[in-house]
C-alpha positions as CSV (number, residue, x, y, z in Angstrom):
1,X,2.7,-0.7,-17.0
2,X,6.7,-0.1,-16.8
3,X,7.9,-1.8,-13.9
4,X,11.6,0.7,-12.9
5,X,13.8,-0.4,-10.2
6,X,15.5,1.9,-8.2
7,X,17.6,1.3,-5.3
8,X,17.0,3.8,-2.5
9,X,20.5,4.0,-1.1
10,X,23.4,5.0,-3.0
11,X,27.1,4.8,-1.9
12,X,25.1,3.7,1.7
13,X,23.2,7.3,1.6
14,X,19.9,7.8,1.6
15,X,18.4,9.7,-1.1
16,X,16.6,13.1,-1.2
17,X,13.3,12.7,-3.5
18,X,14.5,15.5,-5.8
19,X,17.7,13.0,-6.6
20,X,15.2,9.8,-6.9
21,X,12.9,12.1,-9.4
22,X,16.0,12.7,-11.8
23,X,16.4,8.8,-11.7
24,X,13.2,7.7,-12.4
25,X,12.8,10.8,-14.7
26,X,15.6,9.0,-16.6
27,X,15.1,6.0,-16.7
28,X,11.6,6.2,-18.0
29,X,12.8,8.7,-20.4
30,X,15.3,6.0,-20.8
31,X,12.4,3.6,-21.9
32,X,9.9,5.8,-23.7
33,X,13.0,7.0,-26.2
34,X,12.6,5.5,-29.5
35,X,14.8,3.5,-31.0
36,X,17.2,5.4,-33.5
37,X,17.4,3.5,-36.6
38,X,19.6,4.1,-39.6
39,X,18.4,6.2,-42.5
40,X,17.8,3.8,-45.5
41,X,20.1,3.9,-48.0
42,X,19.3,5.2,-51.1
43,X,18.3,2.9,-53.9
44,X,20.8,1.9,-56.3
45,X,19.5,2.7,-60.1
46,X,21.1,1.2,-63.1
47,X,21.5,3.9,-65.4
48,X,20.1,2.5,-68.6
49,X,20.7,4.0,-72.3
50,X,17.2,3.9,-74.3
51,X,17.1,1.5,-77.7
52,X,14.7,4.5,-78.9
53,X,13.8,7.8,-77.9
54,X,10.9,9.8,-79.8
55,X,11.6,12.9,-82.4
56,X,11.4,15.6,-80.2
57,X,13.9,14.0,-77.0
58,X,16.4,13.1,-80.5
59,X,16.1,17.4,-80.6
60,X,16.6,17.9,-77.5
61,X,19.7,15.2,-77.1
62,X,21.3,16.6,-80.4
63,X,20.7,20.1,-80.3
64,X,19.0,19.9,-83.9
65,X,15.5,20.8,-85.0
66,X,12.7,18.6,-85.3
67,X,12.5,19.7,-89.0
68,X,16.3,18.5,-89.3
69,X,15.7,14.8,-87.4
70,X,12.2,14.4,-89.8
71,X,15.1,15.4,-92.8
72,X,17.6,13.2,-91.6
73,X,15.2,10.4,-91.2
74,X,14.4,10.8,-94.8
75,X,18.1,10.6,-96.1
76,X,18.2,7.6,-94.2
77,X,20.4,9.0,-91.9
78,X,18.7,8.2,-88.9
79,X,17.3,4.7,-88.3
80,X,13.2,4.8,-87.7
81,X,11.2,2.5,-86.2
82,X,7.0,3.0,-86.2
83,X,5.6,1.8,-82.8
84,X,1.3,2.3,-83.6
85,X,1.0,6.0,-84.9
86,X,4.5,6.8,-82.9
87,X,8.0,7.3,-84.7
88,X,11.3,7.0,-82.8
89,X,14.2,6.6,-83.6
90,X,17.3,3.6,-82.8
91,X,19.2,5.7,-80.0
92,X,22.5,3.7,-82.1
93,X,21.7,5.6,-85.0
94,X,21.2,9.0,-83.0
95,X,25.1,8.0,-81.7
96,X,26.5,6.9,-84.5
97,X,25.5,10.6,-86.5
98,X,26.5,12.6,-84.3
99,X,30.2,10.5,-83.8
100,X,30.8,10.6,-87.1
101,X,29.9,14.1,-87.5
102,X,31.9,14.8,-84.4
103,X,35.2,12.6,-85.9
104,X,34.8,14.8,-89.0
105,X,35.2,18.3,-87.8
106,X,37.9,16.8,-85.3
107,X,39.9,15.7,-88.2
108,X,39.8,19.5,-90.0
């Protein structure tokens, strides 16, 4: 039970039941409201390069062909490393390709 005090005489008036309803309309409204909390703050997420990324995200990051990557990876180009039946490839070597193919037609 919610115990609400109310004093009866305001300013030394008495007064009228519709001006006692407001009050104890708002103070129990006063009570039953809930408590606003902050929104939580979203979580903070380190944004973390992969050592490897598989054949088909190296296409997709590089704009090349998965026929190219598997050719590349056969000149040696591209750094592989067999995880069970998967192949991926050293996200350094994926960089370091596509910099020095990058520093090359920047030099032209």
């Amino acid at each position: 039970m919610v115990s609400i005090e109310v004093r009866l005489f305001s300013n030394q008036r008495l007064l009228s039941l519709d001006e006692l309803a407001d009050i104890v309309a708002a103070k129990v409204a006063e009570r039953l409201r809930p408590e606003i909390k902050p929104a939580p703050q979203p979580v903070q997420r380190e944004t973390r390069t992969p050592l490897l990324v598989s054949v088909k995200d190296a296409s997709q990051l590089s704009g090349l062909g998965r026929s190219t990557i598997w050719n590349l990876i056969k000149q040696q180009r591209l750094q592989p490393v067999r995880i069970g039946g998967r192949t991926l490839i050293t996200a350094e070597s994926l960089h370091r390709l596509l910099h020095d193919k990058t520093q090359r037609r920047d030099k032209r």
